[in-house]
N, C-alpha and C positions, 0 to 999 in steps of 0.2 A: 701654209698648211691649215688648212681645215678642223676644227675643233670644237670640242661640247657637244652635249645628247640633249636635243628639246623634244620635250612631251607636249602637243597642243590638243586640247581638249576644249570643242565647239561644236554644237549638234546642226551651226549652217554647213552647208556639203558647200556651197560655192566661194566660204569664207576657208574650207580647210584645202579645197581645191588650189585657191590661189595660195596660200602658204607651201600648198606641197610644192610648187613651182619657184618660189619664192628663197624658201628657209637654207635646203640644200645647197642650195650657191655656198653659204657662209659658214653652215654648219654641218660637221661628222654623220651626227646619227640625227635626224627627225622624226618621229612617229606622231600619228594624226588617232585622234579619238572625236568619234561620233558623241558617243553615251560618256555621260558622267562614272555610269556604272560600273566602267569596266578601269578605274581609275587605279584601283587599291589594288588587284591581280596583275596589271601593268606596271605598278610601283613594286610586287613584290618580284615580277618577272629581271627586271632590269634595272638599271641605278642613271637616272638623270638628272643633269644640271640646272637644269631650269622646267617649270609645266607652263605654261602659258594656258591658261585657266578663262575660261567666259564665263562672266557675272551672272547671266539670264540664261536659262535652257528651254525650251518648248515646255508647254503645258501638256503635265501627262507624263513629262519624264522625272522623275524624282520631282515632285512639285512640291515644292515648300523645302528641299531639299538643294538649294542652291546655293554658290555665290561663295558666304562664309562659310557654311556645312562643306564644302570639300574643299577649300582653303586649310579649315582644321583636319581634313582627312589625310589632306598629302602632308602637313608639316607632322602629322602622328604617323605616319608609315614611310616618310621620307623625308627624315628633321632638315639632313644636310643639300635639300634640293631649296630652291628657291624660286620664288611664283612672282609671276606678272600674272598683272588682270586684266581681262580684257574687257570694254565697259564703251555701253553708247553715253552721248552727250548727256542722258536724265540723269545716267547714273553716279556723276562725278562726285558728290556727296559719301556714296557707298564703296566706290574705289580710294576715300583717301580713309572712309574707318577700316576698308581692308588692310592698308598699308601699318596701322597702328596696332592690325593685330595677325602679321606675320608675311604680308606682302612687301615682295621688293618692291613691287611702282606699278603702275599700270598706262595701259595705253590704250588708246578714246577712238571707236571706231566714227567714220571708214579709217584708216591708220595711213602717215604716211612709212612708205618701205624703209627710208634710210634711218628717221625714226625708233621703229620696232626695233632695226636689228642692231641699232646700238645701245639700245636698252635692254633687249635678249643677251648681246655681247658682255653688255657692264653685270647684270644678271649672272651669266657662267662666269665669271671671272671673279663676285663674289663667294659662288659657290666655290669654285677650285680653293683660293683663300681659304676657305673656313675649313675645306678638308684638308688644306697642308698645317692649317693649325691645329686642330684634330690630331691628326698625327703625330705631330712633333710631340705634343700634351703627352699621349699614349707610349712612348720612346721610353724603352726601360732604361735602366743606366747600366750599360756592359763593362764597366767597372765594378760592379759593386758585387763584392762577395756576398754567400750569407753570413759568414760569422766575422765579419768586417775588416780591418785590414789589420797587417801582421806588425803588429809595434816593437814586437823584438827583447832583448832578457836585460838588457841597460839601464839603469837610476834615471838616465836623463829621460829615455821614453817612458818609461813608468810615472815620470813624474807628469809630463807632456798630456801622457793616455788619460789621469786623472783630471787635466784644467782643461782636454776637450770633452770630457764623459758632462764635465759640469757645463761649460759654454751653449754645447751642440741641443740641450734640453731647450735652452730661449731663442728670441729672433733674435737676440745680438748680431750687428757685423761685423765680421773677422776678417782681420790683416793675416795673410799667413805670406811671411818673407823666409830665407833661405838660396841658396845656394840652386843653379841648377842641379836637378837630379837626384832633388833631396825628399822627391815624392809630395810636392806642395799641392797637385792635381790629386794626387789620392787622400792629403789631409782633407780636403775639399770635402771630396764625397764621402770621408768618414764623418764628417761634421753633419753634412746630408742626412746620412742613413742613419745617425742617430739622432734625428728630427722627429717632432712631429709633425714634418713638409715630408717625409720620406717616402710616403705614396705617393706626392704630387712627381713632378720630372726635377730635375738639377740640368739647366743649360749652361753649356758652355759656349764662352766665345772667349779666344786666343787674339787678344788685342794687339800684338804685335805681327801678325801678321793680317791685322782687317787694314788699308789703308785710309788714310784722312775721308779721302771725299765718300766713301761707302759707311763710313762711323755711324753717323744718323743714320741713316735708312737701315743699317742690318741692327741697331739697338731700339731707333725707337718706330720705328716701321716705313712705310708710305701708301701715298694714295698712287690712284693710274693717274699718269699727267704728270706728276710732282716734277720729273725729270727723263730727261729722252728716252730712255730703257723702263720707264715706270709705264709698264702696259696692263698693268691691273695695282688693285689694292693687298698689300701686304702687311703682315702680321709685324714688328721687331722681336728682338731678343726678351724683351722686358714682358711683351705678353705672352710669349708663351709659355716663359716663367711663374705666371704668377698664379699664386697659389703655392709655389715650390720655392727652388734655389736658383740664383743667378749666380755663377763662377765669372769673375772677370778675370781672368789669367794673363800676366804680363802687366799690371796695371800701371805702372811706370812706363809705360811707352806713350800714353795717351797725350795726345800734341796737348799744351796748355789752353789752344785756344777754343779748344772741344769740352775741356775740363770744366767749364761752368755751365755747360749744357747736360755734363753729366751729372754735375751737384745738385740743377737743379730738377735731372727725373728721381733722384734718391730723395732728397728731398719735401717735393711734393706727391711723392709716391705716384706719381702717373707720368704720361709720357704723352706729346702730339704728333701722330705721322708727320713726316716731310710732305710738305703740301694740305696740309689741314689743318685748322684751328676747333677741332674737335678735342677735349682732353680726355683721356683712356687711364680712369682708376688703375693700379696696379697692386698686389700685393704679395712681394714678394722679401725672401730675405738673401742679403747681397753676400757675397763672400769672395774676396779679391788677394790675388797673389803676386807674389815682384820679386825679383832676387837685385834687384835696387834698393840701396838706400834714400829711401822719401823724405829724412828728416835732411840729407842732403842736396835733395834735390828740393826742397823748400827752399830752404839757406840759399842756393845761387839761382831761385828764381823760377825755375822747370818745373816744378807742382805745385798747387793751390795750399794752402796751410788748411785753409776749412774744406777742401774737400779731403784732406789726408783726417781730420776729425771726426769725420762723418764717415770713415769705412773704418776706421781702426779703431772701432768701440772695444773690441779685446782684439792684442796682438800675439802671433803664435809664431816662435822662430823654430825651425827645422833647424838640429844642428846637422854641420855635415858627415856622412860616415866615418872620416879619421877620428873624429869625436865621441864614435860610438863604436868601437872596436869590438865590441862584446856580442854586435848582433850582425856581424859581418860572416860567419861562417853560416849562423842561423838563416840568414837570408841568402846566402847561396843555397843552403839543400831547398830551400824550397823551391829558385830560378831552377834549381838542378833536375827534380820530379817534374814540372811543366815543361822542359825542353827535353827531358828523355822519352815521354810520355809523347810529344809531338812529331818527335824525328820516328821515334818507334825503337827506342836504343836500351838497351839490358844495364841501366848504369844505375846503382843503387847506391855508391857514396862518394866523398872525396878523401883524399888520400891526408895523415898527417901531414905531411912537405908541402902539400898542396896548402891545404889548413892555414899552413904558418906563413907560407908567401901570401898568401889572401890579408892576413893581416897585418902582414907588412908594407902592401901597396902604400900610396897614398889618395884613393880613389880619388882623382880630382872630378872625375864627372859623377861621383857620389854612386845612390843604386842605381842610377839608369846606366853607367860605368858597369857594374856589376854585376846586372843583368846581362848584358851584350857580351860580356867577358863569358860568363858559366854557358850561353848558347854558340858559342863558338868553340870551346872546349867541348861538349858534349856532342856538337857536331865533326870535331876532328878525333876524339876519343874512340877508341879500336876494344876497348877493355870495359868490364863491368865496373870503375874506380876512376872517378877523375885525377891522373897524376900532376906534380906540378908540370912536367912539362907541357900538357895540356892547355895551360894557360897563358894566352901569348899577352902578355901585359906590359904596356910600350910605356917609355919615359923610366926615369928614379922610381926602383919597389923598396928599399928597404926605409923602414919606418925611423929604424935606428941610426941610418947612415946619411943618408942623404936627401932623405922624403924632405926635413924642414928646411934645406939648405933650395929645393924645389921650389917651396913656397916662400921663398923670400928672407927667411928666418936664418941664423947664424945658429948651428947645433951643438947644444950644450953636454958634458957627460949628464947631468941630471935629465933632460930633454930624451937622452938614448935609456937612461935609467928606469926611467920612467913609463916609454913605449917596452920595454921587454916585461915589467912588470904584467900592465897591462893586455900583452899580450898572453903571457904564462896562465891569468887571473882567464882569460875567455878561452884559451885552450880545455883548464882542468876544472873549467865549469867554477870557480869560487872556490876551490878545496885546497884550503892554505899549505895545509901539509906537501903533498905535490907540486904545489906552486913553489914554495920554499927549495925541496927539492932540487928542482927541475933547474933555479938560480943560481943552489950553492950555497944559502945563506940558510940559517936559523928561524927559527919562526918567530921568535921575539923580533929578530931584526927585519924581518917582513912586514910585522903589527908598523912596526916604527916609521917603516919607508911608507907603507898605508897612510898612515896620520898624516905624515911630511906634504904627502904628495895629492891628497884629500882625493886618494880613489876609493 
């Protein structure tokens, strides 16, 4: 298929003649210019990949006005197009200082055919390149709230909220490990947005599903040629990161034998296409996530020890929801408002019953658990109140009975003592009195079970 826009601009009629015959075989759109003149109302009319530009014009047409002078006209009224020059044998001198100062390459009349059009071709194909890079630059991050993400009424996130409000200010690079589901992608981009990278972009790449052989080329980029499918030159992950955030997510998946290729673009902060010994400055800051253990996976050999030094400048563990029981109804209203609001459903709360089997689960898949759970209930709910039965919640739910029996753990009465506490404590908001209440006990002997139990 047929592809790229060439603009040629040549005031010989039997030089633009033979092109008009010529170009069309190979490419999309061709258009032919007599006049230099009409160069800058052509660039504003249409968007092309390439001009193919002649060094010399007739005397009389913009005289003195040639050559460089619309070289700099088209890279000001069309940065992302790219020019060939077209140039007789005198001028080869003048075709390589155009090259220094903003020409892709040029080519020496009479021209041979096969020639041009592969240097026309290499031409669009660095264009298209520089507009997918472009773009990607320009990619908002459609995760990122404005008032940033929801940490929740917990000691442990409060504490959490505080050592990334401090981190997220410098480049440091952050380990953030945790459990699936425990929002390590959205610690990411909260780290992000409170950057001063936070106008640049935050990319991500999900390393466990890039496979070995494509690792290089989508990280640190390629040339055309490098490899069968390498039909032009390509950006990686790292450049178009840089200036911003690079998310590695999964980063325990990464074969060992790629892991000192990746130590060494963090490293030297640059990176080389595949197929190039060109080195490409980078400057980016890195922020990597695993719900693996890496000081395990040091220990029998499966990760690098200095490349595990080199990303886990500050480490940040996600605990998982059973751990943070206090912000479990909290973040269901708010799954609850975004999936009522999408289905188009009149549902403005969830029901106490409801309330308490919530935190009775044992979310093994944490919020992404929790999320999936409130839009399925809001999608099966008939009533303005999410009831419990509303919630179809599969495996062991009570927290008390059987959740730690679930995870492996032998259930103590202090273990069940301890989850009703806690539960009573995120139902009545913190209001001991209530909470007391609600147990059966005293308030003194609630102060005590408190202390005991360092909630």
């Amino acid at each position: 298929m047929k592809q790229g826009s060439i603009l040629v601009v040549d005031d010989n009629k039997a030089i633009l003649s033979a092109l008009n015959l010529l170009l069309p075989i190979y490419f999309k759109n061709v258009r032919l210019l007599s006049s230099p003149n009409a160069i800058v109302s052509e660039l504003a009319r249409g968007s092309y990949d390439v001009v193919l530009l002649d060094m010399n014009f007739s005397a009389g047409i913009n005289s003195g006005n040639e050559g460089f002078y619309w070289l700099t006209q088209v890279k000001a009224h069309s940065p992302m197009s790219e020019v060939v020059m077209f140039t007789a044998y005198a001028d080869i001198d003048l075709a390589v200082r155009a090259m220094k100062e903003g020409a892709f390459d040029f080519v020496v009349k009479p021209w041979d055919n096969a020639k041009l059009v592969a240097t026309l071709t290499a031409a669009m194909e660095m264009a298209t390149s520089r507009r997918e890079l472009k773009r990607l630059k320009e990619i908002k991050n459609e995760f990122r709230p404005e008032g940033g993400m929801f940490w929740g009424v917990s000691e442990t996130m409060a504490k959490l909220k505080s050592l990334v409000e401090k981190v997220a200010s410098t480049d440091a690079f952050v380990l953030i490990t945790g459990e699936n589901g425990t929002g390590k992608d959205m610690m990411a981009r909260e780290i992000h947005r409170l950057s001063a990278r936070s106008g640049q972009s935050m990319v991500t790449v999900d390393v466990a599903s890039l496979p070995a052989s494509l690792f290089e080329s989508e990280l640190f980029g390629h040339v055309k040629g490098a490899f069968t499918d390498a039909k032009g030159d390509r950006a990686g992950k790292f450049e178009v990161a840089d200036g911003g955030t690079l998310f590695l997510d999964e980063i325990g998946n990464i074969p060992l034998e790629l892991q000192a290729k990746l130590l060494s673009a963090i490293q030297g902060r640059s990176v080389v296409r595949v197929g190039s010994n060109k080195v490409i400055p980078v400057d980016i800051r890195l922020i990597c996530a695993t719900n693996k253990n890496l000081d395990d996976m040091v220990a029998s050999g499966e990760f690098r020890e200095d490349l595990l030094y080199r990303i886990n400048t500050i480490h940040i563990t996600l605990p998982p929801l059973r751990e943070r029981v206090e912000d479990i109804v909290p973040l269901a209203n708010i799954f609850l408002k975004r999936y009522a609001a999408k289905y188009g459903k009149d549902i403005t709360s969830i029901s106490p019953r409801a309330e308490d089997k919530l935190r009775a689960y044992q979310w093994k898949g944490n919020i992404r658990e929790l999320q999936h759970a409130v839009e399925k209930a809001v999608i099966l709910s008939d009533g303005h109140h999410l009831k419990e039965g509303d919630f179809l919640l599969s495996g062991p739910s009570s927290r008390a009975g059987t959740g730690r029996a679930h995870a492996g753990q032998d259930v103590t009465l202090e273990d069940m003592e301890k989850d009703m506490i806690r539960s009573a404590m995120s139902r009545h908001g913190g209001n001991l009195t209530l909470v007391a209440q609600q147990l059966g006990i005293t308030r003194q002997t609630l102060y005590n079970k408190l202390k005991k139990y360092g909630l």
